[in-house]
N, C-alpha and C positions, 0 to 999 in steps of 0.2 A: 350567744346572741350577738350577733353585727349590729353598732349601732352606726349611722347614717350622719354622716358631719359632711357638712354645705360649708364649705366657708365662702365669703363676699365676691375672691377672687375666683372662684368656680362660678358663681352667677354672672357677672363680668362677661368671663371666656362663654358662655351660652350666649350671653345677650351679640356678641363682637359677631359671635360663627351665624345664631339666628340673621342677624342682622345685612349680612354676607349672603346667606340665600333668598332674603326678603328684596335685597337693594339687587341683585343681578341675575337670580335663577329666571325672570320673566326674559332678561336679554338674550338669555338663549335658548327662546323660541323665536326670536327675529329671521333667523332665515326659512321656519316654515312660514312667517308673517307674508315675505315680500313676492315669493311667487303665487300664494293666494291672493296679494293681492293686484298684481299685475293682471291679474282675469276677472278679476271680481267687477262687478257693476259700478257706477263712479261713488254714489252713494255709499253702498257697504265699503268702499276703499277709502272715504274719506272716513269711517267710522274704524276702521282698524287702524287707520293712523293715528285717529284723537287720540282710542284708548292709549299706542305706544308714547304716544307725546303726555299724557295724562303720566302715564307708568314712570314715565323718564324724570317729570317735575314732580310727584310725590314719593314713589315708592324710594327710587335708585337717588333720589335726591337726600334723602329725608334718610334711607337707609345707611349710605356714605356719612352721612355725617356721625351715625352712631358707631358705625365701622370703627370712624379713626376716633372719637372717644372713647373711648370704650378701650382700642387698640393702645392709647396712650396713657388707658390707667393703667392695663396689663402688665405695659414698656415699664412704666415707672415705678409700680407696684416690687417688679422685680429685677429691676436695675439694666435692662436690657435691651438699653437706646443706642447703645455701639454693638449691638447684634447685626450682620448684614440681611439677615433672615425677617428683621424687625424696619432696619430703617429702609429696605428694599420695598418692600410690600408699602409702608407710607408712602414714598415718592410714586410707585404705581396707583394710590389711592390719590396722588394730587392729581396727575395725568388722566386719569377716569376723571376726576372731577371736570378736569379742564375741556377736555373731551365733549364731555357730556354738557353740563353748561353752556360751553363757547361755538361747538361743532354741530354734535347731534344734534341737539334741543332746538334750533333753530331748522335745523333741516327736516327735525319730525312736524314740525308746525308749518313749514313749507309746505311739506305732501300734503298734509290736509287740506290745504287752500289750492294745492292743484289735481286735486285726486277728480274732480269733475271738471276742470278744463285741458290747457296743452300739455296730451299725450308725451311729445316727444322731453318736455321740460322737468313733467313728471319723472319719467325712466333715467336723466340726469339726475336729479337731486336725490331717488330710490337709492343709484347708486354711491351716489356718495354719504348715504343714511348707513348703505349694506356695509361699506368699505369700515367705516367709524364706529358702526354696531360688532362686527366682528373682530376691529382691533382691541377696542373695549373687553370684551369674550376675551379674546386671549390674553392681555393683559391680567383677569383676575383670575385666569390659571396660573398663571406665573405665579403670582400671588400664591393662590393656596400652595402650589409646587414648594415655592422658598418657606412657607410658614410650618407647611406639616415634614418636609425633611431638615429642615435647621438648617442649611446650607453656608456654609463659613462657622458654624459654630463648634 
């Protein structure tokens, strides 16, 4: 008989990876979001942008933050704060943060307030949502890349 041992730092490392597809798997459906909505009625466009603006200040907000705690009981639980694999992915997780707070978040709540008026103001700030939404995306590959290969270690 196999008997089944959990220890704290295996709940931990679930809660860190949950937490990781809770705060960022919605971002990448951002680019089926923006060509539906560039067609879409002004109405339904300004209701696809709340829900991303919504997504951005609770889910990706809320879920970063369990990310890097979570990440820095891991780190410290097994002494692995001079891991490049470990301190790389934090500085990525500031940079999202920054990103997202100081850049996106403002620009998804832009589009909602112009998703029924100027067109051409709209497709500007779209793109600078798409540019910031996608370097986000690829930043949390990086991310999982250096965590699930160990990279420097």
């Amino acid at each position: 008989m196999t008997t089944l041992a959990i220890v704290f730092y295996d709940v931990v490392l679930f809660v860190h990876i949950a937490a990781v597809v809770i705060a960022f798997g919605g971002s990448f459906l951002y680019p089926m979001i923006y060509p539906v909505a560039t067609r879409a009625a002004p109405a339904q466009r300004a209701a696809l942008h709340d829900i991303q603006a919504r997504y951005g200040r609770t889910y990706a907000s809320f879920g970063l933050l369990v990310v890097v705690l979570a990440g820095a009981y891991l780190a410290t639980d097994r002494d692995l704060w001079s891991e490049p694999w470990v301190s790389g992915p934090l500085l990525i997780a500031i940079v999202i943060g920054g990103i997202g707070g100081g850049y996106l978040g403002p620009r998804e709540r832009r589009l909602v307030e112009l998703a029924e008026g100027d067109d051409g103001e709209y497709r500007k700030v779209l793109g600078q949502a798409r540019l910031a939404s996608t370097a986000v995306s690829g930043l949390v590959l990086v991310a999982i890349f250096l965590m699930t290969t160990k990279v420097g270690a």
